[in-house]
N, C-alpha and C positions, 0 to 999 in steps of 0.2 A: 568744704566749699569755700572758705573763707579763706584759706592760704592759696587752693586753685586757683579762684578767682582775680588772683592780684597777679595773676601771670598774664591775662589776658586785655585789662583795660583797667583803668584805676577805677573807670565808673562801676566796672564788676567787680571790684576788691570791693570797693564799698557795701555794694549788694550782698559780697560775702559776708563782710559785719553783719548787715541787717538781718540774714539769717540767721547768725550765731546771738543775735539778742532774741530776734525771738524765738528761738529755741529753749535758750534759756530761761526767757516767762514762760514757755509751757515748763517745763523740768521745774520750775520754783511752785507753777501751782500745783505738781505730780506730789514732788519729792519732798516739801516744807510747808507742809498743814497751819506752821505757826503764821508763817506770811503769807499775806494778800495783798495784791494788788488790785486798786483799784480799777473798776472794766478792763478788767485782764483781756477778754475775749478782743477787744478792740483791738487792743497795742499788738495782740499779736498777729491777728489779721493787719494792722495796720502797718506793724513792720515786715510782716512777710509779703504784702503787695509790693511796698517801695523794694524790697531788695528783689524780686521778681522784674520788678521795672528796671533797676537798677541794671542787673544781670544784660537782660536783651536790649539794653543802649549800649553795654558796654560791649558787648560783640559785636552791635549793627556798628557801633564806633571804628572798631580794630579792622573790621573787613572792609569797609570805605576807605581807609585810611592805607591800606595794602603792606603792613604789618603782619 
């Protein structure tokens, strides 16, 4: 998602990061019982909203734009 997305608006590149972190707080709370993050549950609702947001500005962007 995160290198697709940088083909289509930077503001969806972004959004692709935003998926690829949180993705990786889940996979760190799965896969490394030694670490914890603090309100895990948050950050990664919190970053998968932004890059969800991210994602459909960056398309409403590219398709106004006639790109």
């Amino acid at each position: 998602m995160a290198v697709l997305a940088t083909g289509v608006h930077r503001w969806a590149g972004a959004g692709g990061v935003l998926i690829l972190v949180s993705d990786a707080l889940i996979a760190t709370g799965e896969f490394v019982p030694s670490v914890t993050v603090p309100q895990s549950g948050f950050w990664v609702m919190a970053t998968c909203l932004g890059a969800v947001l991210l994602i459909a500005l960056g398309v409403l962007r590219r398709d106004t734009s006639g790109a």
